[in-house]
N, C-alpha and C positions, 0 to 999 in steps of 0.2 A: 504494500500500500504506500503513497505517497507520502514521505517524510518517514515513514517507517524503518528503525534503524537493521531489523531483519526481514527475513520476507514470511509470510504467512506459514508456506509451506512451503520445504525443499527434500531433495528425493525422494518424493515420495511415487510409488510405483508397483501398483494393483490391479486385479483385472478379476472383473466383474463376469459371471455367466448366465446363458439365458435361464430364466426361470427361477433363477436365486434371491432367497433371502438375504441379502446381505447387511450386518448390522455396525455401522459405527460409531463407538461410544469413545469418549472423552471428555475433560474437564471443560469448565468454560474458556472461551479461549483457545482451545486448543486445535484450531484451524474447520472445525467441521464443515460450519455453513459457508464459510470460504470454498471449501472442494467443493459441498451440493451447489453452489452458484457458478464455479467455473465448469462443473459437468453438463448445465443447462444451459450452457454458454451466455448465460447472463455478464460473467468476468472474463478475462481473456488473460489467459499466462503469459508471463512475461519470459519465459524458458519451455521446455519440454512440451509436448505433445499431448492428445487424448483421442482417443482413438474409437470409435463406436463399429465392431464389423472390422476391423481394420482399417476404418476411413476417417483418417484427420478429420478433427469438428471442424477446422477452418475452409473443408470443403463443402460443407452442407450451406445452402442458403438457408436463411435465419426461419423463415415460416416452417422449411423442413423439418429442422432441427428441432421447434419448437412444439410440432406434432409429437414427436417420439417420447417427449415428457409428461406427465403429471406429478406435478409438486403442490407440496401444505407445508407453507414455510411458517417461523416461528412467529414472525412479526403478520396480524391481521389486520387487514383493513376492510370495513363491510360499506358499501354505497346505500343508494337509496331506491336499487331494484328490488323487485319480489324474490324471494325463496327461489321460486320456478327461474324467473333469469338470471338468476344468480350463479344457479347452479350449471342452468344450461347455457351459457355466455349468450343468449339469443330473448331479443326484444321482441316481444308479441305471440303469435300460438303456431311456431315454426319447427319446435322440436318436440322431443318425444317427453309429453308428460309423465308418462306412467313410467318412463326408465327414470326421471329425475324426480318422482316420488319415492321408487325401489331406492333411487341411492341415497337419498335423506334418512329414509330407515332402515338401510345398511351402516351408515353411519352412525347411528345411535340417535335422530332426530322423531322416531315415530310416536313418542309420546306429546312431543312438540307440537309436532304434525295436526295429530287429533285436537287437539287443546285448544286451536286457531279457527274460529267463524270461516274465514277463507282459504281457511288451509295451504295449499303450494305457492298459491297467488295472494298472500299477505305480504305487505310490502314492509322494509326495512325501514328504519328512522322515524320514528314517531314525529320528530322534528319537523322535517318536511312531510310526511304524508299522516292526512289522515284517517286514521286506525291504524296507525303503521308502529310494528314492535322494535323492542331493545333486546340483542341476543347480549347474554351471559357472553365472557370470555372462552370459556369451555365451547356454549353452543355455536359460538362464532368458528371455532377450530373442527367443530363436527361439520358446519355449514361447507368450509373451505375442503374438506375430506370427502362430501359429498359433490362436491365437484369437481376434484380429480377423477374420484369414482365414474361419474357420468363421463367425463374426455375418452378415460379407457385408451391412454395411451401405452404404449408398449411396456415403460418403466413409467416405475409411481417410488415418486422422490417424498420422504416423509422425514421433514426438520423437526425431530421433538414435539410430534402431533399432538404429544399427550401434555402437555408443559403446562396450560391453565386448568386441566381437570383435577377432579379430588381423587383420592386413590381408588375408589369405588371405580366412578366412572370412568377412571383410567385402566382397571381390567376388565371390566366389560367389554374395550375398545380393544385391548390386547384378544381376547375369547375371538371377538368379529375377526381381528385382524389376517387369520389363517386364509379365512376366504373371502376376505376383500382381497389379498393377492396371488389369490389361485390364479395362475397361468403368464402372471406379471414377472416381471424382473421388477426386486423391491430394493429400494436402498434406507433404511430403518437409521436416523438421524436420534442419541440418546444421550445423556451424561448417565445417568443410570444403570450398570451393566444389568440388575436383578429384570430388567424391560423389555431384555431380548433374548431372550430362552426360547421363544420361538423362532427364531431366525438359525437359518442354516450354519451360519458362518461369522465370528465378530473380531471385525477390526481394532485395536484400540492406537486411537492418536495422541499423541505426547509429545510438544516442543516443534508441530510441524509436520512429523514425522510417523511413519504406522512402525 
């Protein structure tokens, strides 16, 4: 990073497979969401390479690229669309409602669900709209998970999904978690190692470095 007297990460050098759990835990700090942002090519290395298939990310055009992910990063921001567009990145009655209702209550949202007069089509920000809800921190990070879910992109990028839940709702999310990424290539973002017992595989980073 700029001004930074070291770099975030250096030799670092892993290789992901199709279908894998894989889990990365370490302290704060200790480069995680740094890697899940340069793998989405949101950051760009200043050194070495990444390679998806064997093909440099710097050959993918960026829309390409941006297909092949679904991410739930740590930091949420909610607008002031409905449930349903929110989930479904799409304004008006264009996508498929009943897959972006399944993945709200995939996500752990189905008590939500029920609970809301207009159910998928309640709109966010009470602020701006009227009858419009305030999600919990938690139910914001279920919302953002039900939206990767719905992309159903190839890999599903997960920064610390669980990081505003209470520990309840935080294994319930684990329980779900096996088959939300049935068939996915997952990369499970933790400080927590006790959070990734179900993951095939766990990385731990330290100073940069796996």
């Amino acid at each position: 990073y700029d001004g930074a007297e070291h770099d975030a990460l250096h030799e670092l050098s892993f290789t992901m497979h199709a279908g894998e759990r894989l889990a990365l835990v370490g302290m704060n700090g200790a480069g995680k969401t740094t890697l899940v942002k340069l793998l989405c090519g949101l950051y760009l290395p200043t050194s070495g390479e990444i390679r998806i298939n064997g093909v440099p990310l710097a050959d993918f055009k960026r829309a390409e690229l941006y297909r092949l992910f679904s991410p739930v990063f740590q930091d949420i921001k909610t607008a002031f669309f409905s449930l349903y567009e929110t989930v479904t990145g799409q304004l008006g009655g264009k996508a498929d409602e009943a897959r972006a209702e399944d993945c709200l209550r995939r996500a752990g949202l189905g008590n939500k669900l029920d609970s809301l007069p207009e159910g998928i089509h309640t709109k966010l920000d009470k602020q701006v709209n009227k009858g419009g809800i305030e999600l919990s921190g938690g139910e914001a990070q279920k919302l953002m998970m039900a939206r990767a879910l719905y992309k159903d992109a190839p890999m599903l990028v997960l920064d610390e999904p669980t990081a505003a839940l209470d520990p309840i709702a935080e294994n319930e999310i684990y329980l779900q978690y096996q088959e939300m990424t049935q068939g996915k290539t997952s990369l499970f973002i933790s400080h927590r190692l006790a959070s990734t017992q179900f993951c095939d595989r766990i990385l731990f980073l330290a100073g940069g470095q796996i």
